[in-house]
C-alpha positions in Angstrom: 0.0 0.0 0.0 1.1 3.3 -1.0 -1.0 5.9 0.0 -0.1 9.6 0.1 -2.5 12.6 -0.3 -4.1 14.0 -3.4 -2.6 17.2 -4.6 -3.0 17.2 -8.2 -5.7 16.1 -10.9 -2.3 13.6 -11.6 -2.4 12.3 -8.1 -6.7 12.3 -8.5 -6.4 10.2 -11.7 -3.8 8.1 -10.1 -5.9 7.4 -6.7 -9.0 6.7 -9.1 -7.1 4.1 -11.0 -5.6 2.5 -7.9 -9.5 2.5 -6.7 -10.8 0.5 -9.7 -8.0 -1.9 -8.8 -8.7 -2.8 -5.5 -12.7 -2.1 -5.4 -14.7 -4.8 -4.1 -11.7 -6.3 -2.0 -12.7 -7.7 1.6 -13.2 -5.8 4.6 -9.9 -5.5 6.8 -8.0 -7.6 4.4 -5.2 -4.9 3.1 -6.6 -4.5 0.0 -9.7 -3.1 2.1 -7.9 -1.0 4.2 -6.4 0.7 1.2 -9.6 0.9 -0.2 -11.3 2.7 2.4 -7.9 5.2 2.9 -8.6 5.9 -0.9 -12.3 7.1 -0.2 -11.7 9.1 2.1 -8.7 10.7 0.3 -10.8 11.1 -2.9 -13.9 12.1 -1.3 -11.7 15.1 0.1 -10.6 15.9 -2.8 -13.6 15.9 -4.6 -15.0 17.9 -2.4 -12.8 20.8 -2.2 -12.3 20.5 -6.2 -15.7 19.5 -7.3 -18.3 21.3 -5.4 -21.9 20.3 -5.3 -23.8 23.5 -6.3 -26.7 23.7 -3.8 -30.2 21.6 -3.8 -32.9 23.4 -5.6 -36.1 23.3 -3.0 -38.8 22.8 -5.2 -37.1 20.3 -7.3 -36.7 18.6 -4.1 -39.7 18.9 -3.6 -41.3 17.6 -7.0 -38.2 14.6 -6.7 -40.2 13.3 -3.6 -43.8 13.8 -5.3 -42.8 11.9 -7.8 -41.3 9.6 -5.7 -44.5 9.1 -3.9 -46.8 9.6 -6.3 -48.0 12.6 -4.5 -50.0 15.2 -6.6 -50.6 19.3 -5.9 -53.2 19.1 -3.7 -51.7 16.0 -1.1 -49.3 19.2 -0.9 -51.8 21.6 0.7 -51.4 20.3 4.1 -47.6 21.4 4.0 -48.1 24.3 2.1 -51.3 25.9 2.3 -54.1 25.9 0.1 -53.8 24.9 -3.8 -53.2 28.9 -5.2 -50.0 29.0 -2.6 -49.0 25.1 -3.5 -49.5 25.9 -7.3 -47.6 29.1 -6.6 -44.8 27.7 -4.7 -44.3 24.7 -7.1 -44.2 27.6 -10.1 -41.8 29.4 -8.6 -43.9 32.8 -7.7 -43.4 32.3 -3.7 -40.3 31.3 -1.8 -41.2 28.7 1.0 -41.4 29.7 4.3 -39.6 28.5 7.6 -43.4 27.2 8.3 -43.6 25.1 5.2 -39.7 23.4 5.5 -41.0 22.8 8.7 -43.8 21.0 7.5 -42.3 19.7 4.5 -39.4 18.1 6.0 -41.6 16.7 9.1 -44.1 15.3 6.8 -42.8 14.1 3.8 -38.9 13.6 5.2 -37.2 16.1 2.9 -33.9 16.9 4.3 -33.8 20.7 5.3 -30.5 20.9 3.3 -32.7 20.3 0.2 -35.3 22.5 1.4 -33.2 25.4 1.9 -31.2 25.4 -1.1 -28.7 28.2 -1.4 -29.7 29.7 2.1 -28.0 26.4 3.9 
């Protein structure tokens, strides 16, 4: 095992092909061990390289209807009546702390979805 940290997109390249390598390999055999070093180097990496932009809300929100075969109106209990749900889902009112609240209690929507940019 030769693990050292990623510092360039040649080191990122290099950790990913060492990855495909030893992926799959057994828990605590070495193989493993390298393999979960190599995560977490490449996860960090990632992360400070690659950013996630953040979670649009209603998209969010729509994902999980869809997900649940929910329609506009199983919304109104979370949101309000159908003009606020129809205006929320189009985009011509911002959700309030009220509805994350509701949103994320109710239909399990992580806030971090739910708040989008303001997280």
């Amino acid at each position: 095992m030769n693990i050292k940290p990623i510092r360039s997109e040649a080191d990122y390249i290099s950790a990913m092909a060492r990855l495909d390598d030893v992926w799959g390999a057994p828990v605590g055999s070495p193989e493993g061990d390298e393999l979960e070093v190599l995560m977490l180097l490449i996860g960090k990496y990632e992360d400070e390289h690659f950013p996630m932009p953040p979670s649009d809300p209603i998209e969010a929100i729509k994902f999980r209807m869809d997900q649940q075969g929910l329609t506009a109106r199983d919304l109104e209990p979370f949101i309000g009546s159908s003009g606020r749900v129809s205006e929320v889902l189009n985009r011509k009112r911002k959700l309030s702390l009220s509805m994350i609240k509701k949103l994320h209690e109710g239909l399990r929507i992580p806030y971090e979805s739910l708040l989008g940019d303001v997280a």
